[in-house]
N, CA, C and O of each residue as an XYZ file, in Angstrom:
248
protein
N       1.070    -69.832     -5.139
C       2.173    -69.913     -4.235
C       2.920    -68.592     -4.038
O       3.923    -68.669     -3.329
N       2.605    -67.392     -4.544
C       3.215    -66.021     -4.093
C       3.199    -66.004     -3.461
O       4.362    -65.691     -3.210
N       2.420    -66.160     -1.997
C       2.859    -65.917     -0.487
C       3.715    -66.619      0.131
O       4.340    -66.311      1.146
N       3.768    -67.777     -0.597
C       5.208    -68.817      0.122
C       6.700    -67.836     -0.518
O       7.860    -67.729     -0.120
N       6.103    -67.385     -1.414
C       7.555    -66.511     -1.920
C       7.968    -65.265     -1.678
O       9.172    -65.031     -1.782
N       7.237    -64.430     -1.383
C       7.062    -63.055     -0.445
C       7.336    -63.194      0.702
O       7.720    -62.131      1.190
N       7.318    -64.432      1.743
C       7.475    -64.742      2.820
C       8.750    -65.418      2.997
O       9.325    -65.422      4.085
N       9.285    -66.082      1.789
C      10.582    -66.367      1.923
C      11.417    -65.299      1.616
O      12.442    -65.257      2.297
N      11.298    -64.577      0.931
C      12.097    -63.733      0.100
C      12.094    -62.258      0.824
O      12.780    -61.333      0.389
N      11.164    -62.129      2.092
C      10.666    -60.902      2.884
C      11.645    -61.361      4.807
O      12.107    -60.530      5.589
N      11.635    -62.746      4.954
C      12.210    -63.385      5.520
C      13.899    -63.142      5.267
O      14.664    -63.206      6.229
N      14.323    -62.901      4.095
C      15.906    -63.175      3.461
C      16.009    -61.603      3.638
O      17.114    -61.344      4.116
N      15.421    -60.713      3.472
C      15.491    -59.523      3.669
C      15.900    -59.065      4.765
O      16.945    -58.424      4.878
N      14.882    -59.428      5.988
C      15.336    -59.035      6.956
C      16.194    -59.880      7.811
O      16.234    -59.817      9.040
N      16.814    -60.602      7.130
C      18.175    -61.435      7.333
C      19.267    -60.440      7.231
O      20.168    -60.226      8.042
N      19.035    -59.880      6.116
C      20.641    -59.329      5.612
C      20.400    -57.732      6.312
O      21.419    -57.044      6.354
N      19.427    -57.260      6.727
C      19.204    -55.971      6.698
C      19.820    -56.501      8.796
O      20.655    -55.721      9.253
N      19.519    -57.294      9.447
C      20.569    -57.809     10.570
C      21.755    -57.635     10.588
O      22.458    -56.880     11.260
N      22.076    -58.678      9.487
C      23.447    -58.799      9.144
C      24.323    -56.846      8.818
O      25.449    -56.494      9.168
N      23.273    -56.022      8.081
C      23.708    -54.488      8.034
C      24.054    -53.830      9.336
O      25.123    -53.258      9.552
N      22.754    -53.995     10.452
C      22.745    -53.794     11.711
C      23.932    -54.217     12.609
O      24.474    -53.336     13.275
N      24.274    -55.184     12.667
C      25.342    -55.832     13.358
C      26.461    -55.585     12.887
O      27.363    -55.719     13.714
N      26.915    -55.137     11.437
C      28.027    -54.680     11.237
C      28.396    -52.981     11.655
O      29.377    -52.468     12.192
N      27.094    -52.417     11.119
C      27.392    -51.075     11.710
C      27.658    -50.968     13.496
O      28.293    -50.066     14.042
N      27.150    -51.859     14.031
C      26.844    -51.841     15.869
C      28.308    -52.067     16.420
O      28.703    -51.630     17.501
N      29.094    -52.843     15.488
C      30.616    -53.482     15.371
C      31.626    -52.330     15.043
O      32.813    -52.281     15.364
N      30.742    -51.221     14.183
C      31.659    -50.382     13.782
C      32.490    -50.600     12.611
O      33.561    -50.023     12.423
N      31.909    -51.536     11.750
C      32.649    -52.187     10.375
C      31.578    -51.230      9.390
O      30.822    -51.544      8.471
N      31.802    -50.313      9.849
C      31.250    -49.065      8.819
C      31.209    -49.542      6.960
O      30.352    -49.650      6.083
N      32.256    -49.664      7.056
C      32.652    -50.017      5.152
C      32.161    -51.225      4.980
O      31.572    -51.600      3.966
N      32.470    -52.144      6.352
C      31.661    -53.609      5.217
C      30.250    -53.727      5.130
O      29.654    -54.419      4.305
N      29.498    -52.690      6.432
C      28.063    -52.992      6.509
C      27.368    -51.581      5.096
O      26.191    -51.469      4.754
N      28.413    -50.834      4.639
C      28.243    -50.097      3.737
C      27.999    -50.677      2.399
O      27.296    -50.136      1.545
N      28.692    -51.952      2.239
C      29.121    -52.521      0.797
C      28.184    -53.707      1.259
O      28.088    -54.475      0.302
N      27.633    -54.057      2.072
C      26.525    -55.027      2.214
C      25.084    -54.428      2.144
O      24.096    -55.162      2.112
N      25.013    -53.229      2.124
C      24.054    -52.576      1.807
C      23.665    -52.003      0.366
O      22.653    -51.547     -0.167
N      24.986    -52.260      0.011
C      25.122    -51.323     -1.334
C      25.146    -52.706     -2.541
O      25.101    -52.625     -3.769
N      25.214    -53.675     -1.855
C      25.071    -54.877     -2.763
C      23.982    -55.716     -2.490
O      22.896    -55.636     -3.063
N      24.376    -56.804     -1.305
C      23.364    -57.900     -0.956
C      21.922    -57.322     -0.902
O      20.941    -57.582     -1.598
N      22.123    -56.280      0.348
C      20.485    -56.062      1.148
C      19.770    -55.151     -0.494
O      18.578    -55.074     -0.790
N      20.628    -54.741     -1.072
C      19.490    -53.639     -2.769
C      19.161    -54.700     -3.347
O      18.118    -54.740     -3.999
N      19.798    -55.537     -3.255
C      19.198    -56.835     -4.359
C      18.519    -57.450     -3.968
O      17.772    -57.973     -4.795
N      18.288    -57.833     -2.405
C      16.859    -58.483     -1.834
C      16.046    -57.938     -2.189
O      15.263    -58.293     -3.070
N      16.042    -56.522     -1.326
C      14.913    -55.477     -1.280
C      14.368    -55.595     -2.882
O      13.246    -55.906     -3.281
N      15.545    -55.243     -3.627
C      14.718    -54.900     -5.213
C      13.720    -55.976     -5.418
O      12.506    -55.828     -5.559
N      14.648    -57.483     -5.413
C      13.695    -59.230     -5.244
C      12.412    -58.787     -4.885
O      11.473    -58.951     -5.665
N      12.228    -58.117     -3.542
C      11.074    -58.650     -2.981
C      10.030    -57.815     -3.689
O       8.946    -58.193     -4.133
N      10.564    -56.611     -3.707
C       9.484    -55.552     -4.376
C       8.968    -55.760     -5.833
O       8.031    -55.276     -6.468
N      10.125    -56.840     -6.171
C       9.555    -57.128     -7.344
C       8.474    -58.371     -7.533
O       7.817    -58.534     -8.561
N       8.408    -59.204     -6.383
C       7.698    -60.249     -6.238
C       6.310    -59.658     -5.334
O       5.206    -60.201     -5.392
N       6.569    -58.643     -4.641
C       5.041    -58.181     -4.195
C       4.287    -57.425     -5.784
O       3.149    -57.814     -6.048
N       4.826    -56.579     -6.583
C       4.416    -56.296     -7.324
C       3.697    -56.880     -8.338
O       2.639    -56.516     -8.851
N       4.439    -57.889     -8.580
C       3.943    -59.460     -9.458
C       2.813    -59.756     -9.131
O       1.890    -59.728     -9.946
N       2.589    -60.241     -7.347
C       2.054    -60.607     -6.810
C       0.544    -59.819     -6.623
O      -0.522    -60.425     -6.512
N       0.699    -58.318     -6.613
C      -0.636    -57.442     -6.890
C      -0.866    -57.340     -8.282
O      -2.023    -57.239     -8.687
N       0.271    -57.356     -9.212
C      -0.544    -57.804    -10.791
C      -1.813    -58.738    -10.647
O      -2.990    -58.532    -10.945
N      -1.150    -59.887    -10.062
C      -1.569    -61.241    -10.410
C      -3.691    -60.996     -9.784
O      -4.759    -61.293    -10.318
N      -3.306    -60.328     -8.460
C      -4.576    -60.467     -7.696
C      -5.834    -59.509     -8.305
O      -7.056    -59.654     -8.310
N      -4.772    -58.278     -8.901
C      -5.697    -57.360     -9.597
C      -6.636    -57.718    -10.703
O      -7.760    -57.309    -10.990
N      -5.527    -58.952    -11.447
C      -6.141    -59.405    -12.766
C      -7.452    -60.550    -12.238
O      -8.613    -60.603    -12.646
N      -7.043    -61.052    -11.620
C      -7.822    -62.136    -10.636
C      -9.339    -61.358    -10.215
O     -10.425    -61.901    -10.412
N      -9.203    -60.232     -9.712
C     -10.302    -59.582     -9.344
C     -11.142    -58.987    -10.214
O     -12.144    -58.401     -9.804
């Protein structure tokens, strides 16, 4: 099931990385700053850490 989770979790990413976009486009400089500097690093880190998992898993597999 890693791809159901890379796909959710790659999905939530580029949710919040919107949500960055639309604040900077607004000109809410500081909040799309502190949404970057919190929410969207902690997806990103999530996901990279679940693709990584995810090429463990296939490498060992192979």
């Amino acid at each position: 099931m890693p791809y159901q989770v890379v796909r959710r979790l790659h999905a939530e990413f580029h949710k919040c990385a919107g949500k960055v976009l639309a604040l900077g486009l607004d000109g809410k400089r500081t909040e799309a700053s502190q949404l970057l500097d919190g929410e969207f690093t902690a997806r990103s880190e999530k996901l990279v850490t679940a693709l990584s998992k995810w090429r463990s898993e296939l490498q060992s597999a192979g």
